[in-house]
C-alpha positions as CSV (number, residue, x, y, z in Angstrom):
1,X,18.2,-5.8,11.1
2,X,20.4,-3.9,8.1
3,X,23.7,-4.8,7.8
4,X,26.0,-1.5,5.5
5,X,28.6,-3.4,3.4
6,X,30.7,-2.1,0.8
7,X,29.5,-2.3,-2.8
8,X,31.2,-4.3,-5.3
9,X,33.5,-2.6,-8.3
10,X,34.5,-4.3,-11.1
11,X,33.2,-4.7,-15.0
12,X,30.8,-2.6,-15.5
13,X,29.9,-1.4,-12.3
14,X,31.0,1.8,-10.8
15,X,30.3,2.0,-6.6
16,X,28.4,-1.7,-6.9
17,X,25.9,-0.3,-9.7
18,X,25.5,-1.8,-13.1
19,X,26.3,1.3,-15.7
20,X,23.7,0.7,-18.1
21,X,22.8,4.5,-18.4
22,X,20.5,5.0,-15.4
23,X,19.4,1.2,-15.7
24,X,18.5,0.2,-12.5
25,X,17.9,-3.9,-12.3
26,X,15.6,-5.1,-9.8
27,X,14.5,-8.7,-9.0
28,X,12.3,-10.6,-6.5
29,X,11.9,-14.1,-5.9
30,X,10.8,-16.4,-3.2
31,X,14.4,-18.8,-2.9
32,X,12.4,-21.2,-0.6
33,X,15.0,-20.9,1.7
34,X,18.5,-18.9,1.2
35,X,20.8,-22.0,2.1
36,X,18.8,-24.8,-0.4
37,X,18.7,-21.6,-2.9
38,X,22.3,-21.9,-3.3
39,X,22.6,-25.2,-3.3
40,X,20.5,-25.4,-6.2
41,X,22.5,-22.6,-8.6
42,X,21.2,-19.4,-7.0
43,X,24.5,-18.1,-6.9
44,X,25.4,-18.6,-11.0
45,X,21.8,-17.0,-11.8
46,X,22.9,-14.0,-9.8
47,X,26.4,-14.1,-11.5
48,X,24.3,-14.1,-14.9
49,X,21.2,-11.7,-14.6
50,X,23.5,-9.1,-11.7
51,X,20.3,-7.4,-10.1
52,X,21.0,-4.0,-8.8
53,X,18.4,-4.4,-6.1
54,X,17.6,-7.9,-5.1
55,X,14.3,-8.6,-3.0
56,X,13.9,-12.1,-1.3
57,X,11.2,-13.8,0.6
58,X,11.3,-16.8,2.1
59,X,15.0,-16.6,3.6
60,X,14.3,-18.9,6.4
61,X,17.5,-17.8,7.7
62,X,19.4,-15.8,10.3
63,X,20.9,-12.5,10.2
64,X,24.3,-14.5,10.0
65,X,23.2,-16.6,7.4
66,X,22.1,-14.3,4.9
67,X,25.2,-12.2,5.2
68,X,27.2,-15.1,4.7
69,X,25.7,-15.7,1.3
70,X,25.3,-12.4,0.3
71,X,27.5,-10.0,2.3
72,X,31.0,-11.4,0.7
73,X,29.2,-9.6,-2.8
74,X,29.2,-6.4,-1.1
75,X,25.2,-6.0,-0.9
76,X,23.9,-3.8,1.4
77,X,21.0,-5.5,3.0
78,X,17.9,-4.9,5.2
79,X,16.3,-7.8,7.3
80,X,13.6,-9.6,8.9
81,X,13.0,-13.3,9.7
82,X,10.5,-15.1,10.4
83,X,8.8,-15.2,14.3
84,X,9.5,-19.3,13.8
85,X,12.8,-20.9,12.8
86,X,13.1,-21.7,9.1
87,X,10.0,-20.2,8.2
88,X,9.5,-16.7,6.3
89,X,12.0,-13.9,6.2
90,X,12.1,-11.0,3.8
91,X,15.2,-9.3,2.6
92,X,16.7,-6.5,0.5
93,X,19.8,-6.4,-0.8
94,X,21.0,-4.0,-2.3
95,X,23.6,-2.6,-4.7
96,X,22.6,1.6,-4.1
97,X,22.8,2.6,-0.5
98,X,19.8,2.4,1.9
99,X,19.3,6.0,3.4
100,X,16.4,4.7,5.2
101,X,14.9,1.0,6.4
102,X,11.5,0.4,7.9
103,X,10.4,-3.1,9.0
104,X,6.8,-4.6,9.3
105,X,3.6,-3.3,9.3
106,X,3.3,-2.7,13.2
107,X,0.7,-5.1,13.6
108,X,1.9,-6.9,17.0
109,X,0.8,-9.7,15.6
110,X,3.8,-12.7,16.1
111,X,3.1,-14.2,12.8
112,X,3.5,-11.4,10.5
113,X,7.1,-11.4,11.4
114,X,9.3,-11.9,8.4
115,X,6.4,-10.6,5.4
116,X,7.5,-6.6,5.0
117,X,10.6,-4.7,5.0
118,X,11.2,-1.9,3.5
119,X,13.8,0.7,2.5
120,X,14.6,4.1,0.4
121,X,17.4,3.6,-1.7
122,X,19.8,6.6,-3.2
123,X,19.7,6.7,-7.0
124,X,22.5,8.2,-8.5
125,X,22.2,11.9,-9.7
126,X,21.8,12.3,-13.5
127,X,24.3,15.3,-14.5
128,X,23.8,18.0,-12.2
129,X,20.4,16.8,-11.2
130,X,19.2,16.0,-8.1
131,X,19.7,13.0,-6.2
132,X,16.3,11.1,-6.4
133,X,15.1,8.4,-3.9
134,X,13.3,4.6,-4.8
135,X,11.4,3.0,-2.5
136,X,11.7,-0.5,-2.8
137,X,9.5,-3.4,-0.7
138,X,9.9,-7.1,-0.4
139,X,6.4,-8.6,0.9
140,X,5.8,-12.0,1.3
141,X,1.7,-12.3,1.9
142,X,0.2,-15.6,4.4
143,X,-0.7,-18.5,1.9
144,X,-3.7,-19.5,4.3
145,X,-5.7,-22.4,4.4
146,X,-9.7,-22.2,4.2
147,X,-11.7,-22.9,7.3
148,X,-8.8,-22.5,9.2
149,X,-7.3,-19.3,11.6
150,X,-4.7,-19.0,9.2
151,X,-7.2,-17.6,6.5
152,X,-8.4,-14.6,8.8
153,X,-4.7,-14.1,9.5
154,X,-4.4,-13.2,5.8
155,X,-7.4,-11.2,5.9
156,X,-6.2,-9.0,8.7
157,X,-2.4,-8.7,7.0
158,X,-4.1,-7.5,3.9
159,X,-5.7,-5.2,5.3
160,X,-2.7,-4.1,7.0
161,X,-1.1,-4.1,3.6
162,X,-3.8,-2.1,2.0
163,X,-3.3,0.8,4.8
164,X,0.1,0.7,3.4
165,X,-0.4,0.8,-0.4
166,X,-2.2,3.7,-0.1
167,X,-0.2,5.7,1.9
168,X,3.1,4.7,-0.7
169,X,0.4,5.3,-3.7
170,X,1.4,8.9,-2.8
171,X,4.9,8.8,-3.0
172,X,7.2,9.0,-6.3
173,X,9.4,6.0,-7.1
174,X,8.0,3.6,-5.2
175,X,8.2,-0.7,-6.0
176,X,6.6,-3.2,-3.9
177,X,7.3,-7.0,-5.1
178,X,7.2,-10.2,-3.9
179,X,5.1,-13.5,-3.1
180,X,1.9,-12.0,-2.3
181,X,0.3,-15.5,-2.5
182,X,-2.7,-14.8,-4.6
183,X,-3.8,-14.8,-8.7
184,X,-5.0,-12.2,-9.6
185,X,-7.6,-13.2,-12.8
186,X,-8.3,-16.6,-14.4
187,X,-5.1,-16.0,-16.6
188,X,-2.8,-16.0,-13.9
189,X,-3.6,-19.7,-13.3
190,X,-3.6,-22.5,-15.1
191,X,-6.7,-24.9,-13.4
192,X,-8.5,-21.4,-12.2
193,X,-11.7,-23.9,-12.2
194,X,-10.3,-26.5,-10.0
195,X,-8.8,-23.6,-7.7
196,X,-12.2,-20.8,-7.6
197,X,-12.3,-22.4,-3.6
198,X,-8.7,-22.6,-3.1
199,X,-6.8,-20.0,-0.8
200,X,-5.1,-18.3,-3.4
201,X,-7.7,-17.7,-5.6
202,X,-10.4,-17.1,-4.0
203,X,-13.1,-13.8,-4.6
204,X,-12.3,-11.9,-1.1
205,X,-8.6,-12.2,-1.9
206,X,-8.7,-10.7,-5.3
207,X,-10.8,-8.1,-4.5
208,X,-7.9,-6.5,-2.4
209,X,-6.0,-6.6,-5.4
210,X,-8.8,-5.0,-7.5
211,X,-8.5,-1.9,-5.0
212,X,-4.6,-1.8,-5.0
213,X,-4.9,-1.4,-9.0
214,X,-8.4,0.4,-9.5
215,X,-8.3,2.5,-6.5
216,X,-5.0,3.6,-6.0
217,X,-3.1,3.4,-9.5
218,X,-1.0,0.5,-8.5
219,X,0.7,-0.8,-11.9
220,X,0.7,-4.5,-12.0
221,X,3.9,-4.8,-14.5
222,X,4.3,-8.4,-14.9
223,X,0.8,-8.5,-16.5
224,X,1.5,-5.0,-18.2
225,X,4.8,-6.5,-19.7
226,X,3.7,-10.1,-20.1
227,X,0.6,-10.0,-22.6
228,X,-3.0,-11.2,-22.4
229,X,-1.9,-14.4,-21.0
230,X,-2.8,-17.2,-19.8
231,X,0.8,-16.9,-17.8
232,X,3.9,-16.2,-17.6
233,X,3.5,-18.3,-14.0
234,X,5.8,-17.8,-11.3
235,X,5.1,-20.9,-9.0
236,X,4.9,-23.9,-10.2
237,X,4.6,-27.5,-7.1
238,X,7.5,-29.3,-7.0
239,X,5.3,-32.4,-7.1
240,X,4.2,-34.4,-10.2
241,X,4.4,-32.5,-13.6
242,X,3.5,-29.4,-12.6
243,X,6.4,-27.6,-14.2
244,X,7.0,-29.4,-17.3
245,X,3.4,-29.1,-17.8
246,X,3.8,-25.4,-17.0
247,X,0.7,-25.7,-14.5
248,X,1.6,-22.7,-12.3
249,X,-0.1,-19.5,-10.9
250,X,1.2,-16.1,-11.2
251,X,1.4,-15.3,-7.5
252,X,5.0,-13.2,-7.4
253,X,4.7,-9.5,-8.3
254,X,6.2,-6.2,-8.9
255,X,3.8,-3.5,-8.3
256,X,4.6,-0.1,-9.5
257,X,3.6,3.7,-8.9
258,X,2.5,5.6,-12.2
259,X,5.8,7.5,-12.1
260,X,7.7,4.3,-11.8
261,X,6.0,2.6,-13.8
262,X,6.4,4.5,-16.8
263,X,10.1,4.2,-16.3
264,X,9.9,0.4,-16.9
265,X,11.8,-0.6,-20.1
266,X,11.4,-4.6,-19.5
267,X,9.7,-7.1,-17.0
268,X,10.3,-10.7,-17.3
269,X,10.2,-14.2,-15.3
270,X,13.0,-16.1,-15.1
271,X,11.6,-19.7,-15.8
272,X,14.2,-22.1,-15.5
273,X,15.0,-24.0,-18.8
274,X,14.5,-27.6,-17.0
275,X,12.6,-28.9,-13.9
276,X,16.6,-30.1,-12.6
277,X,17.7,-26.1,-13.2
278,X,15.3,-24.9,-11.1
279,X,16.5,-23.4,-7.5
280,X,13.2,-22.5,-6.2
281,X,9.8,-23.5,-6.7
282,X,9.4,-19.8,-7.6
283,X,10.9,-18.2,-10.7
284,X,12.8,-14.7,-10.1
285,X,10.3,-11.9,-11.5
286,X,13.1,-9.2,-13.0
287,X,12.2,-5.8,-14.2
288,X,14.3,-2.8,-15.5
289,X,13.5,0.5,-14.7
290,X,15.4,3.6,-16.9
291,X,16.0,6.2,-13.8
């Protein structure tokens, strides 16, 4: 589903876009559901950090509802929910037009509905340069549960997934984000020693990871930008002390081409300040790229 809707103008924004010089703001973040997201203060953090490009996972929404909460802001989004009601979805929303949307992997398979959408966005031209394209991807990976069906589910998506990285490796400006459900090393989360057996963490998991980066140049900014570690999490169990503890895992990304990445002036998490500020059990993941 896309739905084309006019792109807000106002205070520093020209057609929708924020006129920081060719800044373009991008952020992903699983809301954990659109409708609680708002409840919880979504909408102020949007009216604070004002993404350009906005990537989503976890909608667990209609069509209808998303463009309720989003469309009167004058994003142009892109689409796809989950097979079962209230259960995955991906979006983009967007602030530069969509010349182009592509949904799924093509797998036939009912429950990787709702995981991967895609779509080219039009940069504005610099001067009298040409227009330029960015390819921008919201993924949301299977979670999975050892011993169970649903681990060889995320298997087969991955490699799905993996088919796909290296095709995009080949492009130019080219982001894929999202909750792609797995840590990547022993920095990326906090009890990796209670967790080496633990969907999420496990070897086979991380090895499609090592390919992505190793193999096909995929730039893994929020470790590029965020030091040696351990952290910056992005996820942290709404359960117990987990956050104040800061007891997360680093499983939301934004993974970069070589030429985009080397246009990536800042990457950063949004932690919220308090447990009680907190509108997802995920924190936003926001990068700017100079373009």
């Amino acid at each position: 589903m896309t739905l084309a809707t006019p792109a807000r103008t106002g205070p520093g924004r020209v057609g929708g876009v924020r006129q920081d010089v060719g800044v373009i703001r991008v952020a992903t973040v699983n809301v954990n559901g659109i409708r609680a997201a708002f409840r919880r203060g979504m909408g102020e953090w949007l009216d604070v950090r004002k993404p350009d490009v906005l990537l989503l996972q976890e909608v667990r929404g209609s069509d209808e509802i998303l463009a309720d909460h989003l469309s009167p802001d004058g994003w142009h989004l892109a689409h796809e929910a989950g097979h079962a009601k209230g259960r995955a979805g991906v979006a983009i929303a967007s602030r530069l037009p969509m010349s182009a949307v592509r949904i799924g992997l093509g797998t036939g398979v009912t429950g990787d509905a709702g995981r991967w959408v895609e779509a080219d966005l039009e940069v504005p031209a610099e001067g009298d340069g040409p227009a330029r394209t960015l390819t921008v991807v919201s993924a949301y990976l299977h979670s999975g549960t050892v011993g169970t069906p649903s681990m060889d589910e995320k298997y087969a998506f991955l490699t799905h997934v993996t088919d796909r990285l290296a095709t995009l490796a080949a492009g130019g400006l080219v982001v894929v984000a999202g909750d792609l459900n797995i840590a990547h090393r022993e920095v990326d989360i906090k009890n990796w020693r209670g967790n080496v057996k633990r969907a999420g963490f496990l070897p086979e998991e991380r090895a499609y990871l090592d390919r992505w980066f190793d193999e096909f140049g995929w730039h893994d900014l929020g470790r590029a930008h965020g030091g040696t570690g351990p952290g910056p999490y992005t996820w942290w169990s709404w359960r117990g002390q987990a956050f104040d503890n800061d007891a997360g895992w680093r499983i939301d990304y934004q993974l970069a081409t070589p030429a985009l990445a080397t246009r990536a002036r800042t990457v950063t998490v949004d932690r919220a300040e308090t447990y009680d500020a907190r509108f997802s059990d995920h924190a936003p993941v926001v990068a700017e790229y100079d373009l």
